[in-house]
Structure formats: C-alpha cells, structure tokens
C-alpha positions as CSV (number, residue, x, y, z in Angstrom):
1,X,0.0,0.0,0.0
2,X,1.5,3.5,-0.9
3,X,0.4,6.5,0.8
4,X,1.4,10.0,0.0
5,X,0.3,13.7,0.8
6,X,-1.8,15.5,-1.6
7,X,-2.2,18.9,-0.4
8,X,-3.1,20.9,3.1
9,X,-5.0,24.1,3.7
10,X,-4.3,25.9,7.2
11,X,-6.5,28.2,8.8
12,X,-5.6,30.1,11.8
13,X,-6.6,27.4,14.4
14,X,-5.2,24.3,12.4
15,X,-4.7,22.6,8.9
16,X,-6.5,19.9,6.9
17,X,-4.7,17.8,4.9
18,X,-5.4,15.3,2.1
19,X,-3.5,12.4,1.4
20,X,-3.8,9.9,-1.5
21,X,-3.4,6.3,-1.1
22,X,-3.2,3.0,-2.9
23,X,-3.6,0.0,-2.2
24,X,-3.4,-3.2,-4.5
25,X,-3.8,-7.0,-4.3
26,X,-1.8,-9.6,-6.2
27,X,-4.7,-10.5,-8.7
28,X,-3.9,-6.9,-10.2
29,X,-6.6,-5.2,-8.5
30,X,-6.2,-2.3,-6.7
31,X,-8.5,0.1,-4.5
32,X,-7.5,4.2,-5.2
33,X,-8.6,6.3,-2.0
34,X,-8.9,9.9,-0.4
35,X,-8.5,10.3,3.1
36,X,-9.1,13.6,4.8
37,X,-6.6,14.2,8.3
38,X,-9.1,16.6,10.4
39,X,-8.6,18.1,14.0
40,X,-6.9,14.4,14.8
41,X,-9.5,12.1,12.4
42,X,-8.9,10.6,9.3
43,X,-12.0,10.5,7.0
44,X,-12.3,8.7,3.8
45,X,-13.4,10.7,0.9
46,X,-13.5,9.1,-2.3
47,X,-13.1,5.9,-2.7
48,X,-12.4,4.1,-6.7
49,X,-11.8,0.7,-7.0
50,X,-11.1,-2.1,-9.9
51,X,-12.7,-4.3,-9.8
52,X,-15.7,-2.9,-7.5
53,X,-16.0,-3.5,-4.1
54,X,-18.9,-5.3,-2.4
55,X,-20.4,-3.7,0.7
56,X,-18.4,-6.4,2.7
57,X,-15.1,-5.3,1.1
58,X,-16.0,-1.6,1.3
59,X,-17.0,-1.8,5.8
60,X,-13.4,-3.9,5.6
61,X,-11.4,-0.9,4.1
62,X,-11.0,1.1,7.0
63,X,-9.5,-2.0,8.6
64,X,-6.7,-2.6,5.5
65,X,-6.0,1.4,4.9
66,X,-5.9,1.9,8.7
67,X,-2.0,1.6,10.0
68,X,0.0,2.8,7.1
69,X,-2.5,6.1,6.5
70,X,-2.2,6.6,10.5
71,X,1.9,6.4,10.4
72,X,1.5,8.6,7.0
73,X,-0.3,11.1,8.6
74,X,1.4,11.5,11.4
75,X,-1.5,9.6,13.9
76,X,-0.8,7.4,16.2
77,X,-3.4,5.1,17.8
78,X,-5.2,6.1,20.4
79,X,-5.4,3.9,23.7
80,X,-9.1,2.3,24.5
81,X,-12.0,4.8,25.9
82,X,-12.5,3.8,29.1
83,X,-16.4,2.2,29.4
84,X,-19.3,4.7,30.3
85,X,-21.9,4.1,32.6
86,X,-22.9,-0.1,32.5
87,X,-25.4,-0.5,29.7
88,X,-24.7,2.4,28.0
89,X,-23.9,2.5,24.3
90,X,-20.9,4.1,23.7
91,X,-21.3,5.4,20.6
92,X,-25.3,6.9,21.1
93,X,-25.4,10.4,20.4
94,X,-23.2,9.2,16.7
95,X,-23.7,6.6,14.4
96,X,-21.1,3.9,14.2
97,X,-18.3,5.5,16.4
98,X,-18.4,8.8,13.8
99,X,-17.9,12.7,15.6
100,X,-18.8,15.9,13.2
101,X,-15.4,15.3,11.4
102,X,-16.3,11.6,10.3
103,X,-15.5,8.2,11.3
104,X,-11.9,8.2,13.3
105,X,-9.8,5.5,12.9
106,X,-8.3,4.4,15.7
107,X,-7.4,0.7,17.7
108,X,-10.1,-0.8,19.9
109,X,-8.1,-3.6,20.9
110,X,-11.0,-6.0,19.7
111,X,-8.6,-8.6,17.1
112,X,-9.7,-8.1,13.6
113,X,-10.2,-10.8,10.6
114,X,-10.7,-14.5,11.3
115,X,-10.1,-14.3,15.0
116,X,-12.6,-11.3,15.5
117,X,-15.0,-13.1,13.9
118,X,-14.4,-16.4,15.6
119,X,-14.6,-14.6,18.9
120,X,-17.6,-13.0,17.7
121,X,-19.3,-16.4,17.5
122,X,-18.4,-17.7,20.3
123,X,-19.7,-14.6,22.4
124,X,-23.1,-15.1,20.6
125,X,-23.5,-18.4,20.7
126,X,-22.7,-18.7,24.1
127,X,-25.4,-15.7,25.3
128,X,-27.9,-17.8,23.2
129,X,-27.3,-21.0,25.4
130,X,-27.8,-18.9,28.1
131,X,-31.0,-17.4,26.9
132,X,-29.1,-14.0,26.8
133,X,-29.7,-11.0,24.3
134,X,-26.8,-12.2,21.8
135,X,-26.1,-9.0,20.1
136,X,-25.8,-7.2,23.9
137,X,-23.3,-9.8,24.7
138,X,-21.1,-9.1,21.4
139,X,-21.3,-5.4,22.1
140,X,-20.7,-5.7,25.9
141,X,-17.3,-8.0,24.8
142,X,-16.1,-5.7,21.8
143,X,-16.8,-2.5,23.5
144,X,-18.3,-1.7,20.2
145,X,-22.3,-0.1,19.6
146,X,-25.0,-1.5,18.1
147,X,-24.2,-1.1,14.7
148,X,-20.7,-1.9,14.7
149,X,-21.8,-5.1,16.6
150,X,-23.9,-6.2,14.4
151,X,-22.1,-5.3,11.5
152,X,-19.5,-7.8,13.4
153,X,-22.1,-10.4,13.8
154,X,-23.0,-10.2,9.9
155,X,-19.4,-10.7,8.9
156,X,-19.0,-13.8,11.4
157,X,-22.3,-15.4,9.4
158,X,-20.5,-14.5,6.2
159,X,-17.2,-16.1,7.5
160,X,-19.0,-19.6,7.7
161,X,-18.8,-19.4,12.2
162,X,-22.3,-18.5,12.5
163,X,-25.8,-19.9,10.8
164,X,-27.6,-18.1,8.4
165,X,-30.4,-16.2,9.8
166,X,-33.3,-16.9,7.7
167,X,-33.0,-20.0,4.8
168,X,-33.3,-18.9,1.5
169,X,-35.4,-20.5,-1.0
C-alpha cells in the first residue's frame, strides 16, 4: 500500500490535509482512495476501485488502509476509551463511532479478521445458550455499539462461524 500527501489548507486554528493512497492485491486489483486528516481524524473521501468493491469489502477498508494512512499522517493510535456508565452505548449520540469530522480510525483492541469473527461467535453463541440477548453480549465484549456489533455479527455469518439467519429458497 502507498500513501502520500496531496495537499493541506491551514486556517488560523489548524490545517487539513489530504492524502492519496493506494492499495493493490496480487490479482492486479487495486482500491484508489482519499483520506481527509481533520482536527486528529482521518475520513475517507473518495473511494475508486477495480474491480468494484462489495459492501463487505468496502465496511473492511477502514480495517486494510488503517496503520499505514495513520503512520503517514502523522496519527498514532489512540489507547481504549475507558467504558461509560454499565449498559450504556458508547457510541449513542453518533452513528457507528463517527464525531462531526467523520468516522476516526483508531485501535479498539477487539482482534480483527478470522479471529474477531471467531470470537464474535463464540460470544453469541454462548449468550444464546444462556437465553441471553446475543447482540448485547457481542457489544458488551467488543466494546463496540450496536451497529458496529452487528455489523460484526454479519461478517461472522459470512465467515462460515455463525448460521444463516433466515434459509433462502
């Protein structure tokens, strides 16, 4: 993956910059991005990609683009919130973790990939056994809301570690 800065604009509190970034895959495909470094967050703003991305592929981009555009722009990651009041959502006044500025990418210490997923399961299928509310037990595990939990739970069903919710005829 290449990253590289595109241009900035200051104003007289701070700067916005724009960086460019590539990132390709063996098969020749490749995924053409710009990310947007605001008062500490990193939005994505375009996004072109050859082939196309499903909407699997495109939730999963954050997680690819998110070390190397944080070392290029100069971000580090930012330690774990610490928990707000017990059943509280953490992200409930903004959708999906996102502030004014846009979604910030930064580590939740929840592993990623295969092993997210297969952790996933296992927290769901255990609160089922137990009679439990399965999505409140992935989102009291990850730390995560609602949405990003479920989003969670849908790519463990896709990864095979979960059953498919309804059959399809």
């Amino acid at each position: 993956m290449s990253v590289w800065p595109a241009w900035e604009v200051r104003d007289g509190t701070g700067a916005t910059a724009w960086f460019g970034l590539r990132l390709e895959f063996g098969d020749g495909a490749h995924v053409d991005a710009v990310a947007v470094v605001s008062e500490g967050c990193v939005s994505i703003e375009d996004v072109r990609a050859e082939p196309a991305l499903s909407l699997d592929d495109l939730a999963a981009l954050a997680d690819w683009i998110e070390e190397p555009l944080s070392e290029a722009c100069g971000i580090g990651a930012v330690p774990d919130e610490e928990p707000g009041p017990e059943g509280a959502d953490a992200d409930a006044g903004e959708p999906d973790g996102e502030n004014a500025a846009g979604p910030c990418l930064a580590g939740s210490g929840w592993p990623r990939g295969v092993e997210g997923q297969w952790l996933v399961a296992q927290k769901y299928r255990a609160a089922q056994e137990q009679g439990a509310d399965p999505v409140l037990a992935v989102m009291t595990a990850t730390g995560f809301g609602r949405r990003k939990s479920l989003r969670l739970i849908g790519q463990a069903r896709d990864a095979g570690f979960l059953t498919r919710r309804r059959a399809r005829h």
